[in-house]
C-alpha positions as CSV (number, residue, x, y, z in Angstrom):
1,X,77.3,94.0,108.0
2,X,80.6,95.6,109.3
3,X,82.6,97.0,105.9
4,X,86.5,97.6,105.5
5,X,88.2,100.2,103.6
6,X,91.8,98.7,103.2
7,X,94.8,101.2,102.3
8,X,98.1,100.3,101.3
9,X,100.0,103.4,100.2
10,X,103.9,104.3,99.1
11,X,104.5,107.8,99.8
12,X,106.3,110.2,97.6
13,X,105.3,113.5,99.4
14,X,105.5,113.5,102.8
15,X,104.3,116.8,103.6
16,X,101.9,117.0,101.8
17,X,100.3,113.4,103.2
18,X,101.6,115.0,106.8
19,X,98.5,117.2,105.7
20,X,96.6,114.3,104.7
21,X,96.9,112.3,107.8
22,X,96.2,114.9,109.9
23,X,92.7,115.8,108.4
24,X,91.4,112.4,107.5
25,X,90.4,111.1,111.1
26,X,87.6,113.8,111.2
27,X,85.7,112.8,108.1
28,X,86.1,109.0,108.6
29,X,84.7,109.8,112.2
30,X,81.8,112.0,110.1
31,X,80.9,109.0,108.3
32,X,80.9,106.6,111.2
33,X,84.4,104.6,111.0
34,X,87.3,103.8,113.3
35,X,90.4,103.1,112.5
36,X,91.3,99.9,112.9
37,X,95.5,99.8,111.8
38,X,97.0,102.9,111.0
39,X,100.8,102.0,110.8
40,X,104.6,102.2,109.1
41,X,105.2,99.1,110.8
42,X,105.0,96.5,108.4
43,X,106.6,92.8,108.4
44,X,106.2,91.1,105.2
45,X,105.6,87.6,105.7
46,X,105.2,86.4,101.9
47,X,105.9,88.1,98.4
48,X,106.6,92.2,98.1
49,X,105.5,95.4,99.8
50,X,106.4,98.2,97.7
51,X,104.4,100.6,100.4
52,X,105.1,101.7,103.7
53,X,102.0,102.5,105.1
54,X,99.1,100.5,105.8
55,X,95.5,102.2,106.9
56,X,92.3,99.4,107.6
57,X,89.1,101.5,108.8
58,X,86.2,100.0,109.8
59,X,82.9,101.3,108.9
60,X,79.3,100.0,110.1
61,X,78.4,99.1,106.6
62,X,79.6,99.4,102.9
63,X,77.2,101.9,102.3
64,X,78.8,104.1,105.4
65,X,82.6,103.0,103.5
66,X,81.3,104.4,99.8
67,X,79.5,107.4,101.7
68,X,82.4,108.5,103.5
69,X,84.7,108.0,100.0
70,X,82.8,109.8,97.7
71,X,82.0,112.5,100.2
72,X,82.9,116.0,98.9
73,X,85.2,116.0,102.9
74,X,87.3,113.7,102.0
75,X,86.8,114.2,97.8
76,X,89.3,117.6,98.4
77,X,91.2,115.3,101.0
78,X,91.8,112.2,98.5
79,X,92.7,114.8,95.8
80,X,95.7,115.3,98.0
81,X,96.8,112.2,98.4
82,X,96.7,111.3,94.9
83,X,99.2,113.9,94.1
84,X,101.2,112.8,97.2
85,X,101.8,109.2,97.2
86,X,100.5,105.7,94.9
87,X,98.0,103.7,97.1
88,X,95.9,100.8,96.1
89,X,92.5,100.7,98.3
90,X,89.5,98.0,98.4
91,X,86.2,97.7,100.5
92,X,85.8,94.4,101.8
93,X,83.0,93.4,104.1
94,X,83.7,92.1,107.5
95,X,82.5,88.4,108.8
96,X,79.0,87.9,109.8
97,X,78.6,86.2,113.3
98,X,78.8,82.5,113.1
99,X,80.7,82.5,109.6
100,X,84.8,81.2,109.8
């Protein structure tokens, strides 16, 4: 079943995520994902978004999403971005055909 890393991140070093965004595409490629939204361009409908930058990748399975987080790539990678900017970031798994 399909799995979804989720990113919503506030930025406080734009260079240095510049970097960031630059090099991530290659190891979430490595590890089998696509991006699915990678954007600034965010309407809030309901409540707060203290970030301006939402990232949803989609992987072929959780396993695939924990591989490609914990993988030494992007380990160097997401050391970067913690220093760079706040992000809260959750694996979901996608729907299963015939669930709604």
């Amino acid at each position: 079943m399909t799995a979804y890393i989720i990113s919503r991140v506030a930025i406080h070093d734009k260079k240095s995520m510049t970097g960031y965004m630059a090099s991530a595409p290659d190891s979430v490629h490595a590890h089998g994902g696509k991006y699915v939204v990678r954007t600034g361009d965010i309407t809030v409908l309901e409540g707060e978004a203290p970030y301006e930058r939402v990232v949803v990748i989609e992987f072929p399975d959780k396993d695939h999403a924990l591989a490609w987080y914990n993988s030494e790539e992007y380990r160097n990678l997401r050391d970067v971005r913690w220093r760079a900017a706040d992000a809260q970031i959750i694996c979901v798994p996608g729907e299963e055909p015939g669930q709604s």
